[in-house]
C-alpha positions as CSV (number, residue, x, y, z in Angstrom):
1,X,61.2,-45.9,24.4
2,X,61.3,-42.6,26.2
3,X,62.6,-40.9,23.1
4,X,60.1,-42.2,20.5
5,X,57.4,-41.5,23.1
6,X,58.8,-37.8,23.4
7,X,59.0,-37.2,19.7
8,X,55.1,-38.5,19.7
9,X,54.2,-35.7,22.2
10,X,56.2,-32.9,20.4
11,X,54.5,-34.4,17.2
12,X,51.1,-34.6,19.2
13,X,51.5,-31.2,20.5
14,X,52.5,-29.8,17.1
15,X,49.0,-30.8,15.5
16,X,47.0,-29.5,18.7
17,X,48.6,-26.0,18.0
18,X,48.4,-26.0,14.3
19,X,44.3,-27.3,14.9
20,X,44.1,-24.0,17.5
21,X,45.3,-21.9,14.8
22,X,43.2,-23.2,12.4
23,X,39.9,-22.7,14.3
24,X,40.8,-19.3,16.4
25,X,40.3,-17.1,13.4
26,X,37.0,-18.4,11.9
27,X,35.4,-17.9,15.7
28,X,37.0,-14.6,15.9
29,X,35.9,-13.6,12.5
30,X,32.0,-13.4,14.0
31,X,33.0,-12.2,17.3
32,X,35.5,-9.3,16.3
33,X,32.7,-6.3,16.2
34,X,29.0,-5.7,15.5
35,X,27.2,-7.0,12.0
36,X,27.5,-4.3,10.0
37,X,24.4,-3.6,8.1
38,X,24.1,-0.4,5.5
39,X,20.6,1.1,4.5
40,X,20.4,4.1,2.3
41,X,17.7,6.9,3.8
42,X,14.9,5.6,1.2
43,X,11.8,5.6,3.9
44,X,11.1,9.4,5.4
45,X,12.7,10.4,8.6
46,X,9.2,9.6,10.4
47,X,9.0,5.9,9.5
48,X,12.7,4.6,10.1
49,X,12.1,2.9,13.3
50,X,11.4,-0.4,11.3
51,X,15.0,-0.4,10.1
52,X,16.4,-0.2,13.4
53,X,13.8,-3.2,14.4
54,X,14.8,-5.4,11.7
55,X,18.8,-4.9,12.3
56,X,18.3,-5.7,16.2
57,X,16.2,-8.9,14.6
58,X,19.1,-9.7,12.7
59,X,21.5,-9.4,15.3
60,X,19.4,-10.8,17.9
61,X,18.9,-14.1,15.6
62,X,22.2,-14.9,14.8
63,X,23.6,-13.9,18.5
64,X,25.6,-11.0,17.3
65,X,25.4,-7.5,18.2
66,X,24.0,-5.5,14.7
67,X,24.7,-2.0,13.8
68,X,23.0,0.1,11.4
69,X,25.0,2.3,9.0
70,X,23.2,4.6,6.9
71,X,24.8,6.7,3.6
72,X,23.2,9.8,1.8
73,X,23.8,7.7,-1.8
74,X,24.2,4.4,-3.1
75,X,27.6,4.9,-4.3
76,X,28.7,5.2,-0.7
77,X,27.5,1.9,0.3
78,X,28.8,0.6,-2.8
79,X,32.2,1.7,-1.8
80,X,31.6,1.2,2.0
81,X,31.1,-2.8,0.4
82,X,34.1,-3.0,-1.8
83,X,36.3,-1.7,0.5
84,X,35.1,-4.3,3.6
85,X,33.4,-1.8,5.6
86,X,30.2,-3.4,5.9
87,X,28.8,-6.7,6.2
88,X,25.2,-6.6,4.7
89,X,23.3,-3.8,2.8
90,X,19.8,-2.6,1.3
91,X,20.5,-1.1,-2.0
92,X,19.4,-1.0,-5.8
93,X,19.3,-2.9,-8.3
94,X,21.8,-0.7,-11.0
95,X,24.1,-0.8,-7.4
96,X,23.9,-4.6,-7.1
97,X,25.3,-5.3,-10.8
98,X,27.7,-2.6,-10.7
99,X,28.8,-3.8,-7.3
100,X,29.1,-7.4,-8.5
101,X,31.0,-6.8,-11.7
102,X,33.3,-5.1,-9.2
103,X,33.6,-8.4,-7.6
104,X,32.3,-5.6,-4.4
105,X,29.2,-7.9,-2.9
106,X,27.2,-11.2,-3.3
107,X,23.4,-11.4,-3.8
108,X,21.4,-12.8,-0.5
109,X,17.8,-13.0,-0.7
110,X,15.5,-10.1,-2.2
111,X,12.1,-9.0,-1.0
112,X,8.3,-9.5,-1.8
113,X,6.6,-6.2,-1.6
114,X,3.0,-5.4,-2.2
115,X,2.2,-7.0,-5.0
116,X,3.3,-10.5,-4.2
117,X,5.8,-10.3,-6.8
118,X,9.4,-9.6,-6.7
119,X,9.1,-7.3,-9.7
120,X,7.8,-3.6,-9.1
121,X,7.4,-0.6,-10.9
122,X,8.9,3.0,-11.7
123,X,6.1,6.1,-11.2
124,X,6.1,9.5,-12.9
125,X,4.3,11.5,-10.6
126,X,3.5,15.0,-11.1
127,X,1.0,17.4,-9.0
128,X,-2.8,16.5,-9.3
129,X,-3.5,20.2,-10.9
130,X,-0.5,20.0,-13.4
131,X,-1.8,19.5,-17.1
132,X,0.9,16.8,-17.5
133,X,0.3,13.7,-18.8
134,X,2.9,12.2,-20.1
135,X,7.0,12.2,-19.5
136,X,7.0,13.7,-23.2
137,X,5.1,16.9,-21.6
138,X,7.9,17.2,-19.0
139,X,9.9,18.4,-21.7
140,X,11.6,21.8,-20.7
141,X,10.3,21.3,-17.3
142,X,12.1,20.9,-13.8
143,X,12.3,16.8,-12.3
144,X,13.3,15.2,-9.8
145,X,16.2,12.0,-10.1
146,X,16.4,10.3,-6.4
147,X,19.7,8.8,-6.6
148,X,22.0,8.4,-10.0
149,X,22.7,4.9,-9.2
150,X,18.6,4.5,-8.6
151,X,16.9,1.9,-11.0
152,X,13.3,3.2,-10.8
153,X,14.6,7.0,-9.9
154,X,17.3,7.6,-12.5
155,X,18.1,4.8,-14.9
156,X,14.2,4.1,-16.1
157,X,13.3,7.5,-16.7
158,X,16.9,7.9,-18.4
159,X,16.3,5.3,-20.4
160,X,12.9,6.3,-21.7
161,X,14.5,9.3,-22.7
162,X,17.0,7.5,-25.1
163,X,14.6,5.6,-26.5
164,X,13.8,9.0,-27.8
165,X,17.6,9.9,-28.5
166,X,17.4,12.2,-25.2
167,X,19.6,12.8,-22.3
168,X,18.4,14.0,-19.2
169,X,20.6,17.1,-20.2
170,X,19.3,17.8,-23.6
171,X,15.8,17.6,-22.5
172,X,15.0,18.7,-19.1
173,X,15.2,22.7,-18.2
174,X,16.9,21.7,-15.1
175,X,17.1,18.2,-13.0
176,X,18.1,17.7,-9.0
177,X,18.9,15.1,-6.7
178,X,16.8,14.1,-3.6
179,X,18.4,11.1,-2.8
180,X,15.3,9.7,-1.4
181,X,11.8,8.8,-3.7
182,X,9.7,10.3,-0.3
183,X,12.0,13.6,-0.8
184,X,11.3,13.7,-4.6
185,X,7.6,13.3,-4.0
186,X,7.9,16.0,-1.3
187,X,9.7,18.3,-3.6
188,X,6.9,17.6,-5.9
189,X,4.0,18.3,-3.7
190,X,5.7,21.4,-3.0
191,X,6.4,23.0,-6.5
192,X,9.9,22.7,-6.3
193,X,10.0,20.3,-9.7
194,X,7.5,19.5,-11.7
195,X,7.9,16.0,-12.1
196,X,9.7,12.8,-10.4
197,X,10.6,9.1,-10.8
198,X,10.2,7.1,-7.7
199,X,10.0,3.7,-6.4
200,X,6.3,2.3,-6.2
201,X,7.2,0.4,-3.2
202,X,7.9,4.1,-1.3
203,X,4.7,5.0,-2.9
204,X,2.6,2.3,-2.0
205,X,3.8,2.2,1.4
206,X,3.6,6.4,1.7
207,X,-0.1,5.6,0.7
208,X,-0.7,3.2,3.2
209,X,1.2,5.1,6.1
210,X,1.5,8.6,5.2
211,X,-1.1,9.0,2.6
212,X,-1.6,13.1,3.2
213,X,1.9,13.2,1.7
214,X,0.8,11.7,-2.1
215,X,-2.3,13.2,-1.6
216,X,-1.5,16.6,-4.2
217,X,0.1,14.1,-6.5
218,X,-1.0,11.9,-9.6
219,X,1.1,9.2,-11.5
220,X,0.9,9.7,-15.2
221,X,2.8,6.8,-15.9
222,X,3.8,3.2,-14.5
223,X,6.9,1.4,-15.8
224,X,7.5,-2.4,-14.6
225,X,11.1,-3.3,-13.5
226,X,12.3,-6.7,-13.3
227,X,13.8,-7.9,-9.9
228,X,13.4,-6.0,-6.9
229,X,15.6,-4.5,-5.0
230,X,18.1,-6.9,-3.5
231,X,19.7,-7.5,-0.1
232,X,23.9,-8.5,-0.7
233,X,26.9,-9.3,1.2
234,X,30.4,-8.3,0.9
235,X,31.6,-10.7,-1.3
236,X,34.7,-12.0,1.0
237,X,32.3,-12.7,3.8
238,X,32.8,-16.1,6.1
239,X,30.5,-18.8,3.9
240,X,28.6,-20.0,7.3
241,X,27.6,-16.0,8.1
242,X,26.3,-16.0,5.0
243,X,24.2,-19.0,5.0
244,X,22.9,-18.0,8.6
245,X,22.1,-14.5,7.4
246,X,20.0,-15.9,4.7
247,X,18.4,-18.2,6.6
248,X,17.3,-15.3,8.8
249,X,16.0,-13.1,6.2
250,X,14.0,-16.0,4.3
251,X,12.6,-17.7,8.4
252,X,11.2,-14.1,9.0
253,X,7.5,-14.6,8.1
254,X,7.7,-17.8,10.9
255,X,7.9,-16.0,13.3
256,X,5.2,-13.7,14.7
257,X,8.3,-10.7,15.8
258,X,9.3,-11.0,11.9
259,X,5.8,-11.3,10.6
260,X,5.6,-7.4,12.7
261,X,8.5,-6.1,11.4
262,X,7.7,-7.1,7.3
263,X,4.3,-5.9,8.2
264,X,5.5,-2.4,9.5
265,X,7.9,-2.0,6.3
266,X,5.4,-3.4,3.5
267,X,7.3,-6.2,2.9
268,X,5.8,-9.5,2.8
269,X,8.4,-12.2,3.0
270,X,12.2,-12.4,1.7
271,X,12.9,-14.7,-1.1
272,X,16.2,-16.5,-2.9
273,X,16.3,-15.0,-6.6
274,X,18.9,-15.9,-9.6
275,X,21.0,-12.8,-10.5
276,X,19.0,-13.4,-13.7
277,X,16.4,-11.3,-13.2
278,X,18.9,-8.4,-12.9
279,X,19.1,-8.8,-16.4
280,X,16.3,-6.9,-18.0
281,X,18.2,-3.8,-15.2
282,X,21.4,-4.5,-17.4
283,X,19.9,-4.0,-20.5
284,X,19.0,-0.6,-19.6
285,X,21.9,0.6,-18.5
286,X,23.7,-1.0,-21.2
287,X,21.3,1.1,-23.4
288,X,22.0,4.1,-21.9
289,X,25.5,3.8,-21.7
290,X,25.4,3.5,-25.5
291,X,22.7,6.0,-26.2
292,X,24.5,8.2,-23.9
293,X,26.8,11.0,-26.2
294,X,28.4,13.5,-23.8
295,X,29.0,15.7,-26.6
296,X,25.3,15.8,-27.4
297,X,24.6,17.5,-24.0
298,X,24.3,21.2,-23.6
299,X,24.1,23.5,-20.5
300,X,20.7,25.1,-19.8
């Protein structure tokens, strides 16, 4: 009796451990550091404090410290997600597909801007006394990219241009860089190009914060995108995180300090999307990618 009742305890002891084991590392997966949260720099330097109020939201609803991590370009967060470095990120829609073929991150919820849609559009905007009218007059001329993994600030007006059997190269004098759409409409306003492509949701929401700083500007032409710019996850991140973050991000409106934050970025609510309507963004760059003859280009 005493040895059938030991070898129950050993065995009974034996399944406690093993159940410990088990459980440990999924509770020390949340509580091992901060939530890691990457933004590129898309909103000016003035108007960034709503970033830092919607990651403490974050944090603050899922009872987890939150950090902000902010990158120059999208390909840094990109690699910041494949390589595990971050938990949750703000980027683009040409980053998001990329990043997912990559097997790099997992769509979450994306917003509703302006327009109550959670489609937007691409702006060519040049200064209100240039004669341009058209991207076809920008031809020889000086422009602004923001970012060359950018949907509405590189692979639109790339795209327009093969349509035409052009390259960025071949038909612009000279093209830069800004890595933000607020720093190619300031280098715009200022006469350092002569034409950009930005986001219309930086536009709208320059308008209706900082509306001195479009105010030399015109858009000659508006291009709709299909699916806006999405939120993801790392794609190896814990299942119930995931679900809890989402649930966060879509509750937001409920609640009168979320309802503050949106309101204070331009966003209206957060919504689940299909990677679907990523598709009409994969078309393009599929185009380009085809269209695109590197021995075609020539220096300038």
């Amino acid at each position: 009796m005493v040895l059938r009742g030991t070898k129950r305890f050993k065995t009974a002891s034996i399944l406690l451990i093993l159940l410990i084991l088990l459980i440990i590392p999924f509770e020390s997966m949340e509580a091992e550091g901060p939530l890691r949260i990457a933004i590129t720099p898309v909103l000016p330097e003035g108007h960034l404090e709503p970033n830092r109020e919607m990651i403490n939201y974050i944090g603050d609803r899922i009872e987890r410290s939150a950090e902000l991590v902010q990158r120059r370009s999208y390909q840094e967060i990109n690699d910041l997600l494949q390589k595990g470095e971050v938990d949750v990120a703000f980027v683009g829609g040409v980053t998001y597909i990329l990043g997912r073929d990559k097997s790099a991150m997992e769509l979450l919820v994306a917003p509703v801007v302006f327009d109550e849609s959670t489609n937007y559009f691409s702006y060519l905007v040049v200064r209100k006394d240039s004669p341009i009218r058209s991207l076809l007059d920008l031809k020889g001329k000086r422009f602004a990219f923001t970012d060359p993994l950018s949907t509405s600030g590189k692979l639109l007006p790339a795209y327009l241009l093969a349509r035409i059997n052009e390259t960025p190269e071949t038909f612009f004098k000279k093209y830069i860089y800004t890595y933000s759409h607020s720093s190619s409409i300031e280098a715009v306003s200022v006469g350092l190009v002569d034409g950009a492509s930005v986001d219309s949701y930086i536009w709208d929401f320059l308008s209706s914060k900082d509306p001195e700083s479009v105010s030399r500007l015109k858009i000659i032409e508006r291009h709709e995108l299909i699916g806006t710019t999405p939120v993801v996850v790392r794609n190896d991140i814990e299942p119930g995180l995931k679900e809890r973050l989402r649930r966060v991000f879509l509750d937001m409106e409920r609640d009168q300090r979320g309802r503050e934050i949106l309101n204070k970025m331009g966003i209206k609510r957060f919504v689940d999307v299909k990677d679907s309507i990523y598709n009409a963004t994969r078309e393009m760059f599929k185009f380009v990618e085809r269209r695109t003859d590197p021995g075609r280009k020539k220096k300038r």
